[in-house]
N, C-alpha and C positions, 0 to 999 in steps of 0.2 A: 523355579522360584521366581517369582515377580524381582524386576530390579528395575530400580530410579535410583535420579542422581543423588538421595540422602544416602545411598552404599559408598557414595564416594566423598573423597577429603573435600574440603568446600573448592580450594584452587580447581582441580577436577570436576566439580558438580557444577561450575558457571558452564564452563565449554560443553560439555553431558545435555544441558539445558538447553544453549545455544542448536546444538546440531539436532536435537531432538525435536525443538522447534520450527528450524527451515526446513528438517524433514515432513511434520508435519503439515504445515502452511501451503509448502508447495502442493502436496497431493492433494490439498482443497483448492487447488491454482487449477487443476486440469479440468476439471468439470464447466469449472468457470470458462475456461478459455471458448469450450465448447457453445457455451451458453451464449456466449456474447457473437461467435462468430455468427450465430444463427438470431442476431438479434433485430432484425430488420423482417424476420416471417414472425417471431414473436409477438414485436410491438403490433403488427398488418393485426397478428389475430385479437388483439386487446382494442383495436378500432383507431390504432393511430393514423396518422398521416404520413401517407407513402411517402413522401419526398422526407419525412421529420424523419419514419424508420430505416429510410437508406440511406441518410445523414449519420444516423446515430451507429446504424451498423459499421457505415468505416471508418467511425472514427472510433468505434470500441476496436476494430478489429488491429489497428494502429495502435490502440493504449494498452495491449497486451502484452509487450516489452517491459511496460511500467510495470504490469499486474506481477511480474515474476520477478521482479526485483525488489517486489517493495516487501512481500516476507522475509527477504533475507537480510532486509535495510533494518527492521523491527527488531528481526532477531540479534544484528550486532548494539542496533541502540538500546537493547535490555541488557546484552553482555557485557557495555560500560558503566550501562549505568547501575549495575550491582557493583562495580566498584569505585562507582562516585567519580567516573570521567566525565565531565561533562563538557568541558572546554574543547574537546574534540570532535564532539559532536557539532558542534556550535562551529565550529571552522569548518568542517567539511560540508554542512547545511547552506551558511552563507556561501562559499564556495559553490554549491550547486546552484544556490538561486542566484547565482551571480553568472552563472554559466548558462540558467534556463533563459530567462528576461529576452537579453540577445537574440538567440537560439532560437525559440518562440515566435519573436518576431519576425527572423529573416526566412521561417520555414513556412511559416504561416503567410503573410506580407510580399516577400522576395523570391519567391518558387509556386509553382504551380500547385502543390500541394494543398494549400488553404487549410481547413479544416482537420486533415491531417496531420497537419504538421506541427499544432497543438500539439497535437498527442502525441506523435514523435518523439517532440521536442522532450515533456513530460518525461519517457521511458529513460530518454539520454540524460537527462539530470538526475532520475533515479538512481542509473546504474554507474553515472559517475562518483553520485557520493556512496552508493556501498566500497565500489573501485579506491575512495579515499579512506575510507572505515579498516578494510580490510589491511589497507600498506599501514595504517597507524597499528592495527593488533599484530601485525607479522613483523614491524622494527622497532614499534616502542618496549624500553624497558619496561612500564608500569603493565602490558601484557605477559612481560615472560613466565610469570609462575602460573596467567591463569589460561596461555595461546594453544595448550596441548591438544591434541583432534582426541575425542574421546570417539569413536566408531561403537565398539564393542557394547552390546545389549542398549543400544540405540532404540532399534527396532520394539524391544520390549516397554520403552515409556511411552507409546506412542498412544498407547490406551489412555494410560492416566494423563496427559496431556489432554485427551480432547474431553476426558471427562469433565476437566474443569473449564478448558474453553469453550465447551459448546454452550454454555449456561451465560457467561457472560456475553458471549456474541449475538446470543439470543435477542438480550436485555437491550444491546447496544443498536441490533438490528431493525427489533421490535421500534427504539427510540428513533433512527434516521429515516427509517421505512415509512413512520408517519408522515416526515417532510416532501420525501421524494415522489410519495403518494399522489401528492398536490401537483405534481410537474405531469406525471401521467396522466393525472384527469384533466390540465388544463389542455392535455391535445385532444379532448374532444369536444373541445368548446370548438363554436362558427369558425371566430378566429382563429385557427391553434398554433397557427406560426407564430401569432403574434405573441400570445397568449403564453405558452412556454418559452418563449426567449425571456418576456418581462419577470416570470416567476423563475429560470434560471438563475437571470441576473440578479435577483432577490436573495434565493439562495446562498450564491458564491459569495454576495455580500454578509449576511449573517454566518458564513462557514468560516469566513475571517474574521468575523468579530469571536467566534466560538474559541478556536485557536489560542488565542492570548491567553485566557485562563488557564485553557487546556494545557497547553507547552509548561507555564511555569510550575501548576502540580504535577504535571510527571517528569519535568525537572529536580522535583521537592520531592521526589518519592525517595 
């Protein structure tokens, strides 16, 4: 018989959700991993530029630390915020960006690293704020009724899980995909070193203006 977490009391159905989603997330992690480590013969056969795709391959191949923290980062920040914690969120986030900034720069800046150490850097801020997420659901009171490891018919949501997320990610894919579009075809312009750095930096500027909206309705949700 089909079982999801509405078989269970709701204190049970957050954590049921929770683990049924990093279980999820992750095993769309692997492919990816794959994908990125080989992303330098990729981009070669799309007509980029060799020095852009063996740029980008190791610094993908370095943001893969990130890549594997951040579904389980998602999945605690929907497990609080089904019970409307959000102040916890918000300390352990600062806290990370308070730990990246630094980080970033003496890795980037102050070690041989360069371009890696972005992305390093990134992975380490990642995985220190799930590292704070975590000690906040394993000692705070306001977790105790809801911190219990549901294991059991885990395996069984993992269908209706992606039924619904493969639709939204589609939407949201189909949505970023157009922008990032822009970045791949401007490495086939004459210039395209130049060319992709300035629509990068375009980018990451509109990613942050995106953000602020973003944050406070899925704050409000």
């Amino acid at each position: 018989m089909k079982t999801s977490s509405k078989h269970y009391p709701y204190s049970l159905s957050i954590p049921f959700s929770q683990h049924c989603s990093i279980l999820s997330l992750l095993s769309i992690c692997i492919p990816i991993c794959f994908f990125w480590i080989f992303m330098d013969k990729l981009l070669a056969l799309l007509g980029q530029n060799p020095e852009i795709a063996m740029e980008a391959d190791r610094y993908a191949i370095w943001l893969i630390p990130a890549l594997l923290a951040y579904p389980i980062l998602q999945s605690l920040i929907r497990y609080l915020q089904c019970q409307s914690l959000i102040l916890p969120m918000f300390v352990s986030s600062s806290a990370a960006l308070l730990l990246h900034i630094p980080l970033c720069w003496i890795l980037t800046y102050k070690t041989s690293m360069g371009l890696t150490g972005a992305a390093l850097s990134t992975g380490l801020a990642l995985w220190f704020n799930v590292v704070l997420l975590v000690i906040y659901m394993r000692y705070s009171s306001a977790c105790e009724k809801s911190r219990a490891f549901v294991f059991k018919d885990v395996f069984s949501c993992v269908k209706e899980f992606f039924s619904y997320g493969v639709p939204s990610a589609v939407m949201i894919c189909l949505e970023w995909w157009s922008f990032e579009l822009l970045i791949l075809l401007s490495g086939l312009l004459p210039d395209s070193m130049l060319e992709t750095s300035v629509l990068s930096i375009c980018m990451t500027i509109t990613g942050l203006h995106f953000f602020v909206p973003y944050g406070i309705s899925a704050a409000a949700r």
